[in-house]
C-alpha positions as CSV (number, residue, x, y, z in Angstrom):
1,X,-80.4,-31.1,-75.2
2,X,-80.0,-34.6,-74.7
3,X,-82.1,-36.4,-71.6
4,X,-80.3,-38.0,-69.0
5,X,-80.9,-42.3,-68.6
6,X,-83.4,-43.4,-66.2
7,X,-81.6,-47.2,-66.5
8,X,-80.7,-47.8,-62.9
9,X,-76.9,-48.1,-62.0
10,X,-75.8,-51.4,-62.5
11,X,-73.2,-52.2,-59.8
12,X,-70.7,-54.9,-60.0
13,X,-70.6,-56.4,-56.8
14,X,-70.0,-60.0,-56.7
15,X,-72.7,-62.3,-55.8
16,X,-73.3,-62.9,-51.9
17,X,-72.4,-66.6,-52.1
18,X,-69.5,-66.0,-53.3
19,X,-68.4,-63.8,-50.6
20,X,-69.3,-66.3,-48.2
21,X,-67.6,-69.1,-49.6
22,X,-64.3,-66.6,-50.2
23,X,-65.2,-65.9,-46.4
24,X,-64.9,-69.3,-44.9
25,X,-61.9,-69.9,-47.3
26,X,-60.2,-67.2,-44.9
27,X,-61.4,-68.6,-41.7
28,X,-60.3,-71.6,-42.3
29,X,-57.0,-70.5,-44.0
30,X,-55.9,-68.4,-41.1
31,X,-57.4,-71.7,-38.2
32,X,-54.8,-73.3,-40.5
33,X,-51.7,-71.8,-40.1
34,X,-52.3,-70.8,-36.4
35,X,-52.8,-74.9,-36.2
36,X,-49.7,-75.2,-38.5
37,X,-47.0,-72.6,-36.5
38,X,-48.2,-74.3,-33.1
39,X,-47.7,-77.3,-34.2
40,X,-44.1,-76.7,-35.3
41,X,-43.6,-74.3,-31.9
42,X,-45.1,-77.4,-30.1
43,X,-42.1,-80.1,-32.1
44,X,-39.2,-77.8,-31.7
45,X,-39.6,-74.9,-28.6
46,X,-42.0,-76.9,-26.3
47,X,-39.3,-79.4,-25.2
48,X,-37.0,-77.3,-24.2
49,X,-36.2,-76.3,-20.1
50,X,-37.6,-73.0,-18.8
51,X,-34.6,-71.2,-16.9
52,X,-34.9,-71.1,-13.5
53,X,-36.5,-67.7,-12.6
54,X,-36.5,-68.0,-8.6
55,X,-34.7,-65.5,-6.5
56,X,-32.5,-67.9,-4.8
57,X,-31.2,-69.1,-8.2
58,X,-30.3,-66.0,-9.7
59,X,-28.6,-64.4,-6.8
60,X,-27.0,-67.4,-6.8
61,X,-26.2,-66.6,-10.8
62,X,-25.5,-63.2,-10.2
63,X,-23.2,-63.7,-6.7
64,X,-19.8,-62.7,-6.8
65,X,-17.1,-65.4,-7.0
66,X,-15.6,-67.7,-4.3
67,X,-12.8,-66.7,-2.2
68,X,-10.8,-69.2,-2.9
69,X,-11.1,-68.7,-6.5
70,X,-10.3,-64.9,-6.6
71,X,-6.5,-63.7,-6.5
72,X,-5.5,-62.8,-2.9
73,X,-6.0,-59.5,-1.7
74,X,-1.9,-58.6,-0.8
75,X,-1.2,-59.4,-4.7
76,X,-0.9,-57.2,-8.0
């Protein structure tokens, strides 16, 4: 019968400055492309008009047409 090892498990997790340094790398990767995708929103969205939301101006969207541009009531 054969006798188990008593050598301890040898594990193969990367060394911890390593993780730390592959940690940062992230941070910084995603700070970078949040900066990067602002700054293009910021160049091409950022300039444009917001629609005019207030209740006067959209009733005013959303009212019917003129009189004198609908057909006449007597006609087909």
């Amino acid at each position: 019968m054969s006798m188990p090892s008593t050598e301890p498990a040898t594990t193969v997790d990367p060394p911890r400055p390593l993780l730390r340094r592959l940690g940062r790398e992230l941070v910084w990767l995603v700070v970078a492309k949040i900066a990067v995708i602002s700054l293009i929103w910021w160049v091409v969205a950022s300039h444009y008009d917001r629609p005019d939301t207030r209740p006067a101006a959209i009733e005013q969207l959303l009212a019917p047409a003129s009189s004198s541009s609908s057909p006449q009531a007597g006609s087909p």
